[in-house]
DRENKE-831139 format. One record per residue (C-alpha): x, y, z. Coordinates in Angstrom, 3 decimals. Layout:
+----------+----------+----------+
|       c1 |       c2 |       c3 |
+----------+----------+----------+
|        X |        Y |        Z |
...
+----------+----------+----------+
This chain:
+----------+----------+----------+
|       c1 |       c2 |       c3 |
+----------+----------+----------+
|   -7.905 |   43.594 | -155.142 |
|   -5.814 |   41.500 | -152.965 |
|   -5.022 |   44.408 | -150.568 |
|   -8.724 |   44.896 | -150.271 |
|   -9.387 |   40.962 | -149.050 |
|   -6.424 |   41.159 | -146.565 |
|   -7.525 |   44.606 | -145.445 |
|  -11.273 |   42.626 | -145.103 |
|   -9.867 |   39.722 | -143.280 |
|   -8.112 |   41.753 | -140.842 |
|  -11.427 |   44.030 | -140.365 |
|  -13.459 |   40.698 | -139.915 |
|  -10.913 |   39.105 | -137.257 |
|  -10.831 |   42.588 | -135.346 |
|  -14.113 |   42.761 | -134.434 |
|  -14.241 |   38.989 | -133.496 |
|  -11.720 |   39.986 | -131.190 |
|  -13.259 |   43.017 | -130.058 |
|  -16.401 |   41.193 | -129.390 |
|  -14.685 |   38.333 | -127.006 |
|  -12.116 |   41.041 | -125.604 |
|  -14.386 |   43.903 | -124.677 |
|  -16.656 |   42.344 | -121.878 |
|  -13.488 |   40.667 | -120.799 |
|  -12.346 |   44.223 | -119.972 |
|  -15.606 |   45.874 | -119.182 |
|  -16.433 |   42.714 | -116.745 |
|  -12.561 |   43.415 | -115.520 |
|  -12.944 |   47.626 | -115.142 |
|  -16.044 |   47.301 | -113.153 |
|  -14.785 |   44.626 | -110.900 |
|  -11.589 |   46.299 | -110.358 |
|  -14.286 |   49.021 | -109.537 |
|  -15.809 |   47.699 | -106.753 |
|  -12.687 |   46.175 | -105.225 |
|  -11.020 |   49.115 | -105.081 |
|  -13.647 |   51.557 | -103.541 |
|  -14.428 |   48.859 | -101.061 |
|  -10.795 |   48.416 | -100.572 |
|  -10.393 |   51.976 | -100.075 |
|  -13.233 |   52.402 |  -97.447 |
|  -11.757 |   49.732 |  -95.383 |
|   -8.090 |   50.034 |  -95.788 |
|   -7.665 |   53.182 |  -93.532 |
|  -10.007 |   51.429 |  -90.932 |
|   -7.996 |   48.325 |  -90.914 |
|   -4.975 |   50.305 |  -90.667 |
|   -6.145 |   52.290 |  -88.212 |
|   -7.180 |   49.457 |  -86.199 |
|   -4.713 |   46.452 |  -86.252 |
|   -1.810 |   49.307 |  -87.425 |
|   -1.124 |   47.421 |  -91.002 |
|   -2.967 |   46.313 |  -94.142 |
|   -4.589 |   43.668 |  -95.306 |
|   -3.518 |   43.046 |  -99.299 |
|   -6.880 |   41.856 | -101.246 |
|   -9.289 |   43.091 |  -98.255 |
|  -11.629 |   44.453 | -101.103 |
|  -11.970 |   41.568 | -103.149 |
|  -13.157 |   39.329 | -100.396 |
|  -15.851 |   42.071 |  -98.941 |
|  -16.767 |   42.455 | -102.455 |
|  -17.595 |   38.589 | -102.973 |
|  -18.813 |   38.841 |  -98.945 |
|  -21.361 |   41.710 |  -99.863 |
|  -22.144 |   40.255 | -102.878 |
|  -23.160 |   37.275 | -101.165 |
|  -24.968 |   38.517 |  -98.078 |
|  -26.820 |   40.687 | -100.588 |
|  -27.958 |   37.343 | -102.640 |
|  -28.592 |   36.262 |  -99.184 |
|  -30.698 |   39.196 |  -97.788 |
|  -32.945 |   39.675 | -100.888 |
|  -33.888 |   35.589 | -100.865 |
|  -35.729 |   36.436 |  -97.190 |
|  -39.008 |   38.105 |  -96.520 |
|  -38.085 |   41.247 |  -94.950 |
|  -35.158 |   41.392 |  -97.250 |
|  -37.116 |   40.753 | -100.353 |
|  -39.984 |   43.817 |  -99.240 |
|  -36.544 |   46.243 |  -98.402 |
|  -35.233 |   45.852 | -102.140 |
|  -38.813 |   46.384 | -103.299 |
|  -39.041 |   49.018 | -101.950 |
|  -35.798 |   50.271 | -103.087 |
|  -36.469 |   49.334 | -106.338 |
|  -39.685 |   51.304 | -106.499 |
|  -37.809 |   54.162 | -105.220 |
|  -35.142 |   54.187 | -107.919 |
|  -37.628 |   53.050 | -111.209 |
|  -39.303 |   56.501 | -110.007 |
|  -35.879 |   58.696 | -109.582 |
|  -36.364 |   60.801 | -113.086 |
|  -32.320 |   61.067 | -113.682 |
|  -31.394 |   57.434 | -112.298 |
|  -34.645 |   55.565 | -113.574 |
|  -34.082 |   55.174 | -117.650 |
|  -30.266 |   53.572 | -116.363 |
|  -31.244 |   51.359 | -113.294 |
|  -34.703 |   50.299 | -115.203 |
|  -32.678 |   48.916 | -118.616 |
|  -29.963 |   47.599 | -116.692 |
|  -32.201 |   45.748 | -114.399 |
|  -34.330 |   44.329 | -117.020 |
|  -31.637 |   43.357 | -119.330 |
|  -30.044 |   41.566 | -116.828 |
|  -33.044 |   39.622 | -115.432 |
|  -33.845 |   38.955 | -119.545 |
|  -30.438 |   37.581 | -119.686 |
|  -29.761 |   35.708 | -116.758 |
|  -33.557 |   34.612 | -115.907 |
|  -35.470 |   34.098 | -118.440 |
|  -38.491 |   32.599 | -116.850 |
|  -39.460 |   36.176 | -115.584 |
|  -40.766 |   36.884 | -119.091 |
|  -38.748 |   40.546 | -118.494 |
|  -38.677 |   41.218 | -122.362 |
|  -40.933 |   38.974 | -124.373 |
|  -39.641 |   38.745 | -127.445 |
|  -36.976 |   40.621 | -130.083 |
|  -38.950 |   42.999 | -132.734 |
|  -37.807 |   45.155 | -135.766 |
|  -39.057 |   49.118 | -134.650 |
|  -38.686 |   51.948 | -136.754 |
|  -36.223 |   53.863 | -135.225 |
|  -34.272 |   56.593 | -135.058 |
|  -36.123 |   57.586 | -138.725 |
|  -39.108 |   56.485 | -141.109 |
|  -37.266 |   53.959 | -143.126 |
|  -34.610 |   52.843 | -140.684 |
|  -35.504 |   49.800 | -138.254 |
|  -33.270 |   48.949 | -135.417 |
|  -33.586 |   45.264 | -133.303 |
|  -35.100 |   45.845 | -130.134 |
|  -36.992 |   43.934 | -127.169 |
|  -41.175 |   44.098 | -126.224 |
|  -41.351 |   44.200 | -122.432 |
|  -44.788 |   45.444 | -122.107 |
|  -48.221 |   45.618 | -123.811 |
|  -50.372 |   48.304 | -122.843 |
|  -53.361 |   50.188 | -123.439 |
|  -53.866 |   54.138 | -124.093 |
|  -57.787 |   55.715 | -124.061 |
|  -59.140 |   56.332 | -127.681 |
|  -55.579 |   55.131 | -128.895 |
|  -55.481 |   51.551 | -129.370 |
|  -53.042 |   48.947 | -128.701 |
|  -49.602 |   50.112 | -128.196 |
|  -46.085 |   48.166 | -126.964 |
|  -43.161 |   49.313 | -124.291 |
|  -40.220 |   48.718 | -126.311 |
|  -36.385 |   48.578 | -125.009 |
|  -33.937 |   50.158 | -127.612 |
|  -30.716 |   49.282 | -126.282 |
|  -27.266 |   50.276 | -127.547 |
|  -24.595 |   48.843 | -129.073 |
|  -22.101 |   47.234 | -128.585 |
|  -23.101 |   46.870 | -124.765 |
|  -26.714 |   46.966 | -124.584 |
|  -27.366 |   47.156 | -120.765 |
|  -28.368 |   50.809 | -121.765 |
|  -30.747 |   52.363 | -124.228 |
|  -34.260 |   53.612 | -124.026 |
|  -38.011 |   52.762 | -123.537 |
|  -40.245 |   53.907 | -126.759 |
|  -43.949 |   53.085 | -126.901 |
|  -44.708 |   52.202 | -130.481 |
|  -48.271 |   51.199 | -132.221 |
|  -48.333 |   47.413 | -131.992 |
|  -48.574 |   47.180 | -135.456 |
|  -45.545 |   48.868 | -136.048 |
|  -43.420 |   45.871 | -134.360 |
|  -42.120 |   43.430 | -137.040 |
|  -41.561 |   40.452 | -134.449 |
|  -38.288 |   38.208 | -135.615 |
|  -37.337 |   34.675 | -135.393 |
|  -34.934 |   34.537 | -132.534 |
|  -34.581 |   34.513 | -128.615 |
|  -34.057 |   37.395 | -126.695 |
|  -30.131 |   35.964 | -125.769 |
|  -30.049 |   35.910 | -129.860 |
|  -31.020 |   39.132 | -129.717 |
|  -28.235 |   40.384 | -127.324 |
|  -25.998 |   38.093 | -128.884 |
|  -26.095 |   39.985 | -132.303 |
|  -26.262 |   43.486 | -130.906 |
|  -23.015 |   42.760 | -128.839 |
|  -21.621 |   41.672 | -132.485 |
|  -22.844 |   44.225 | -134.679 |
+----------+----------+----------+
């Protein structure tokens, strides 16, 4: 009995800890990513150049590129380049079901003025009987069908990925919370 509560308390404080650790290292790993690919492009250049390297070259084109790429996308011609990147990639059959619920995660995230997913829903999925927490993006329309919803499944515990299901809209139990609630408790389980 009382090695059961300990063994519950440790259970319950590892996976707080999991859930405040792992984007720490996930945010770290993808960083440390970028730096070093850009780091490796440019090193032999530099090197090649000036005869010696520059320490922490990557992290500052990194931040640079991320900038000018903030920068670029905030002008006209910019803005019609990325979309018509963007239309290029959501179209890409292998590349589109990865960029499309990365992108729209993000943007439900970070802006949520765009309206990216509208709300968080109850679907049944993977099974009759089993209902997973998911987000309505779209409403749509299919001949002779009825009324039918784009719903993102994502993953867990990091739930930038997942799939697009089109359900009947009266299969979508809607829930009381916001869609960062709704990340929120997917990222905790």
């Amino acid at each position: 009995m009382l090695f059961n509560k300990i063994v519950s308390t440790i259970k319950r404080h590892f996976v707080s800890g999991v859930i405040v650790v792992v984007p720490f290292i996930l945010t770290y790993i993808v960083m440390k990513f970028l730096f070093e690919t850009i780091d490796g492009v440019l090193q032999p250049l530099i090197v090649h150049l000036f005869g010696y390297s520059l320490p922490g070259l990557g992290l500052v084109t990194t931040l640079l590129l991320i900038i000018l790429a903030g920068l670029f996308t905030r002008n006209i011609i910019g803005a019609k380049l990325y979309r018509l990147g963007d239309y290029f990639l959501e179209r890409m059959p292998i590349i589109r079901p990865v960029y499309s619920a990365a992108k729209q995660l993000l943007e439900a995230v970070t802006k949520p003025s765009l309206n990216s997913f509208q709300e968080v829903v109850l679907v049944e999925y993977p099974r009759k009987g089993a209902y997973t927490v998911s987000f309505l993006s779209n409403r749509l329309e299919i001949e002779t069908k009825g009324d039918y919803v784009t719903v993102f499944v994502p993953s867990t515990p990091t739930p930038i990925s997942g799939m697009v299901i089109i359900v009947p809209k009266e299969d979508v139990i809607p829930l009381e919370m916001t869609v960062e609630e709704g990340v929120k408790f997917l990222v905790s389980g």
